[in-house]
C-alpha positions in Angstrom: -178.2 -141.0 -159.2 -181.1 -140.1 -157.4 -184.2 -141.4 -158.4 -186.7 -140.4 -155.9 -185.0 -136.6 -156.2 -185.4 -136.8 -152.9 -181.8 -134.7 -152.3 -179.0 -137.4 -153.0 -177.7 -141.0 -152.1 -178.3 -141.6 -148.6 -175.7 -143.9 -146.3 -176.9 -145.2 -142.7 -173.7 -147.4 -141.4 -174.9 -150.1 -139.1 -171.7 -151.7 -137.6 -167.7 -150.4 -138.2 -165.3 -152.8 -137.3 -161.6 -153.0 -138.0 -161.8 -155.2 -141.0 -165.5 -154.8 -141.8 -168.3 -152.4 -142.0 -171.9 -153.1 -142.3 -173.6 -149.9 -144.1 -177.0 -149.4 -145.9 -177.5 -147.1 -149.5 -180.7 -146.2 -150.3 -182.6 -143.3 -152.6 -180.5 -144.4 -155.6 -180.6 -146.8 -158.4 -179.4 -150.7 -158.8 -176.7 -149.8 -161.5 -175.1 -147.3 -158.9 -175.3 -149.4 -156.0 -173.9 -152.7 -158.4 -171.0 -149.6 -159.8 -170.1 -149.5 -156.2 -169.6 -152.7 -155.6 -167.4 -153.2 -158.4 -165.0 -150.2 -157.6 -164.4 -151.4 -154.3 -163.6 -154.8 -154.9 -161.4 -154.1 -158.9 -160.4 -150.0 -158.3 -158.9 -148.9 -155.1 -155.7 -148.9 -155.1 -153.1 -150.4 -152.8 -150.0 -151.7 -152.5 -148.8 -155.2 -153.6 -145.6 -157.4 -154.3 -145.2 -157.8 -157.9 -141.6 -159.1 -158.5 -139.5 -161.4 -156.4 -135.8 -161.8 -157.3 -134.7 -164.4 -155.4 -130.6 -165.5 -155.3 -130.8 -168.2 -152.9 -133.7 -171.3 -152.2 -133.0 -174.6 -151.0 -136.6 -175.0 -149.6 -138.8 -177.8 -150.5 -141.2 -175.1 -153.0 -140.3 -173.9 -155.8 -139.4 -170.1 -156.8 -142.2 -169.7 -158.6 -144.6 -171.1 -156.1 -143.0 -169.1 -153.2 -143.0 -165.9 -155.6 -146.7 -166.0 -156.1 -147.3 -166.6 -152.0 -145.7 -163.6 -151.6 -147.1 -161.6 -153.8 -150.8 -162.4 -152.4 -149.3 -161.5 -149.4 -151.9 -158.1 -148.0 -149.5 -154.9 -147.4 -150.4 -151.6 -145.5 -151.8 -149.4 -148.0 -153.2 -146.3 -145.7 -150.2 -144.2 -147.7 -150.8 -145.6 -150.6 -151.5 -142.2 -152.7 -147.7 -141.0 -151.8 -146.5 -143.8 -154.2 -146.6 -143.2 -158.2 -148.0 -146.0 -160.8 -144.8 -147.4 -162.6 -146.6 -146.4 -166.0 -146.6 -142.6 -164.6 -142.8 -143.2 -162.9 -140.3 -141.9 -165.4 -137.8 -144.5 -164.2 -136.7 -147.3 -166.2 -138.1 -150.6 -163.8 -138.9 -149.1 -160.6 -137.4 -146.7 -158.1 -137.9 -145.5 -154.8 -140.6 -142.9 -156.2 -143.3 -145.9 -157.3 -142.3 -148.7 -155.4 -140.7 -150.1 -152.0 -138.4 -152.9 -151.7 -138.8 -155.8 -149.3 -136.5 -158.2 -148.6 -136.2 -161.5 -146.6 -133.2 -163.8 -145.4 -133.5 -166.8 -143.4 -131.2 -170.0 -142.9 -131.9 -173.1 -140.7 -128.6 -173.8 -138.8 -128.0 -177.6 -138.2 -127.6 -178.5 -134.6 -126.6 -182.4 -134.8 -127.1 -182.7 -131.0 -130.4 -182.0 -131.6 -130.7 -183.8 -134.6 -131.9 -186.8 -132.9 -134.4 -185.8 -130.8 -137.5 -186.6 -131.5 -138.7 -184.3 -128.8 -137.5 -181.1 -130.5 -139.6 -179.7 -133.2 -137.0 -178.8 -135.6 -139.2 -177.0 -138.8 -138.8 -173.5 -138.9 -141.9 -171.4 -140.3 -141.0 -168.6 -142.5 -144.3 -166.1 -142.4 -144.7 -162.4 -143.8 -143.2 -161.2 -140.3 -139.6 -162.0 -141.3 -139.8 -159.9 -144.5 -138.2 -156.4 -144.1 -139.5 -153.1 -145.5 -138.0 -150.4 -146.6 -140.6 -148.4 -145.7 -142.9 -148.5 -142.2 -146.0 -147.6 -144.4 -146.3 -150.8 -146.2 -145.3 -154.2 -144.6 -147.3 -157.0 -144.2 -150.1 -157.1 -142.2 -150.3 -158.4 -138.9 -153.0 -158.1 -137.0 -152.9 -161.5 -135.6 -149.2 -162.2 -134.7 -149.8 -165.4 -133.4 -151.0 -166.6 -136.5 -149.0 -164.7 -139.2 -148.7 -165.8 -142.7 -146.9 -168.9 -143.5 -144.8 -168.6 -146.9 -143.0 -171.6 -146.2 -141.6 -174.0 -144.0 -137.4 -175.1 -143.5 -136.0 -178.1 -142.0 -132.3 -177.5 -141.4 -129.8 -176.9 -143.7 -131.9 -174.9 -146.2 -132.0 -170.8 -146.3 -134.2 -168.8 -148.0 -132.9 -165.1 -149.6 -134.2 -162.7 -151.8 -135.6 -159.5 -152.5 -139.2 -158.3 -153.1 -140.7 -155.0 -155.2 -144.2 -154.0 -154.2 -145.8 -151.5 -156.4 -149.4 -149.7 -156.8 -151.6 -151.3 -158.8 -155.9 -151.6 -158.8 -157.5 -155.6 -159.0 -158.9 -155.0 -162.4 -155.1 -155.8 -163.2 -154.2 -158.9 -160.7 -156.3 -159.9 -157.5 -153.9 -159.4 -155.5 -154.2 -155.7 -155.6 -157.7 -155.8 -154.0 -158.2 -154.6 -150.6 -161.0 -156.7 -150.0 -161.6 -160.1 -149.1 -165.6 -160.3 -149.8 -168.6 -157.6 -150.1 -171.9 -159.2 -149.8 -175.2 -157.0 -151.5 -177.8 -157.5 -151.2 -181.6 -156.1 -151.9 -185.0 -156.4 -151.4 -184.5 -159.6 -149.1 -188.6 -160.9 -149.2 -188.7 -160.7 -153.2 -191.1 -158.1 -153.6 -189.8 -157.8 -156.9 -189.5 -160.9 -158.3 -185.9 -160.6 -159.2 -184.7 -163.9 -157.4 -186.1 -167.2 -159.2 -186.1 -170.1 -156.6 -185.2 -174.0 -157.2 -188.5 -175.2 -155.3 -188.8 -178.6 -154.5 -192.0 -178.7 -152.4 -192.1 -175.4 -149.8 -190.3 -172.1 -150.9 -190.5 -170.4 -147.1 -189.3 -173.5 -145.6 -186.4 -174.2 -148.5 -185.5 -170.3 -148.6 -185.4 -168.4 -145.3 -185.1 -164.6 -145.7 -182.1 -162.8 -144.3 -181.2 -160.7 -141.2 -182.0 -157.6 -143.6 -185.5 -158.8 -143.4 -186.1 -157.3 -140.4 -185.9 -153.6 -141.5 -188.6 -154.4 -144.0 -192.6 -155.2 -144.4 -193.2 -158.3 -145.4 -195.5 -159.1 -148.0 -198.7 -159.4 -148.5 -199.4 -162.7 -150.7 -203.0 -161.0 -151.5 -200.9 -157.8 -152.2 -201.4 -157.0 -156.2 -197.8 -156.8 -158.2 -196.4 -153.7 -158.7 -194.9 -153.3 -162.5 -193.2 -150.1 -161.9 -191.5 -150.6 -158.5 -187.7 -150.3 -158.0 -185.2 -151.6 -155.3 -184.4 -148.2 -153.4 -182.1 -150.0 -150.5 -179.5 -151.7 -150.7 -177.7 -153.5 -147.8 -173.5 -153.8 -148.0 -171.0 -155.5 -146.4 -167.3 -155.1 -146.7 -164.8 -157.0 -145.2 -161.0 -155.6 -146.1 -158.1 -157.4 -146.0 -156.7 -155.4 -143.3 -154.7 -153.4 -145.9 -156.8 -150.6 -145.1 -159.9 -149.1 -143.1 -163.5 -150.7 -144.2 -164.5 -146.5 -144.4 -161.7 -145.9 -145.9 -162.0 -148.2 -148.9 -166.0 -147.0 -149.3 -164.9 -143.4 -149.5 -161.7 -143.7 -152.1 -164.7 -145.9 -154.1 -167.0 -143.3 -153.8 -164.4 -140.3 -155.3 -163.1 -142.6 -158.3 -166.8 -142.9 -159.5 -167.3 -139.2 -158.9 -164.0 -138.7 -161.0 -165.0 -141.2 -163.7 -168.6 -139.7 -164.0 -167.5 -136.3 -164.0 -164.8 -137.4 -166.9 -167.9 -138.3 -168.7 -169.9 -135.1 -168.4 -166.5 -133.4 -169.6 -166.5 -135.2 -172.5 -170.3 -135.3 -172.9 -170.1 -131.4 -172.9 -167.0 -131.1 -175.3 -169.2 -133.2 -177.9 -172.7 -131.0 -177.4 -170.1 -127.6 -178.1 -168.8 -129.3 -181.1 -172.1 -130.5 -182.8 -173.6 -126.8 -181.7 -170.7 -125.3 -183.6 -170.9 -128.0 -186.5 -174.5 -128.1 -187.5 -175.7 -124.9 -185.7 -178.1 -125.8 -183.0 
């Protein structure tokens, strides 16, 4: 939505990183920069574990607690539109077609001449690095190998086995399906509008410092008069992904499912004119 009919939404990106992107949307309204928001964080698609069949766990956790760490566990998702939705899968559970399988196996072997040497640190740390795709295109993410994911820690004598099913799925159904961490919005950053209503205690400038987004803005006037009819017309975002796929990436795939849900609406917008034309005659 345009409302300056200036010639469309307008991007300017200000940093691209490989987890986060700094980008700025101006010449439309709130509701569409807010819609945005939303679809990023509750409608892209990706790739998450959402069963966990597990035949063997002597660890300390339990199977349910281990089964939900894994399955908040971020997976590659840059292939993700190769996989089906199960609902759309004419399988009967889940199948090669709209799901891969991951599994992981690990036992702690007791050494007893080690046992007794409190020198030797013997815990082992099971992270998302020992679980085994089926596919290359969606395993855990590991950016940061020295730091991986911890799912759990062994002492020895306990093993861990079992096998997990990622499938497609969007955040509006589980969290987990989100491929973002955080987005901060924000808009008019000196209040122009009166929008934001401030707990003052005795100074507002000194209580509430303006942003870093201040600085691509005038600031105001206080003898300035108010304007009634003014609307926020830039709007500055930040997305930060969970590494399951590209900051730009995750902006554009937003971008075409609200293209695709408003043309939906003119379809059906148009179907219902025809009818009441043929209906009533005008």
């Amino acid at each position: 939505m345009d409302i300056y009919n200036s010639g469309g939404p307008e991007v300017s990106i200000r940093s691209l990183k490989k987890d986060s992107m700094k980008f700025v949307l101006t010449n439309t309204d709130l509701s569409v920069a807010n819609a945005l928001r939303r679809v990023m964080i509750a409608e892209v698609p990706t790739m998450a574990i959402d069963m966990v069949e597990i035949e063997t766990n002597s660890t300390v956790l339990t199977d349910e607690f281990i089964a939900h760490r894994l399955g908040m566990i971020p997976l590659t998702s840059f292939d993700v539109d190769r996989i089906q939705y199960t609902r759309d899968c004419t399988c009967t559970l889940y199948c090669p077609n709209c799901s891969v399988e991951l599994t992981l196996h690990v036992k702690v072997n007791v050494d007893y001449d080690d046992m007794n040497d409190p020198t030797i640190d013997k815990t082992r740390q099971v992270t998302a690095l020992d679980l085994i795709s089926s596919d290359e295109s969606v395993k855990p993410v590991s950016d940061d190998k020295a730091h991986p994911i911890l799912i759990v820690k062994m002492r020895p004598g306990q093993e861990l086995k079992l096998k997990c099913i990622a499938k497609k799925g969007v955040a509006k159904e589980h969290a987990k399906w989100s491929p973002v961490y955080g987005i901060s919005f924000e808009y008019d950053p000196y209040n122009r509008l009166r929008h934001s209503h401030y707990w003052i205690e005795e100074d507002e400038k000194l209580e509430w410092g303006v942003s870093a987004n201040a600085a691509e803005e005038t600031p105001v006037d206080p003898n300035e008069p108010f304007d009634y009819n003014a609307k926020p017309d830039k709007y500055y975002i930040e997305v930060e992904t969970s590494g399951c796929m590209k900051p730009e990436e995750v902006a554009l795939r937003a971008m075409t499912i609200m293209q695709d849900k408003l043309g939906g609406l003119q379809i059906k917008l148009d179907d219902e004119f025809k009818e009441d034309t043929q209906r009533w005659g005008y």
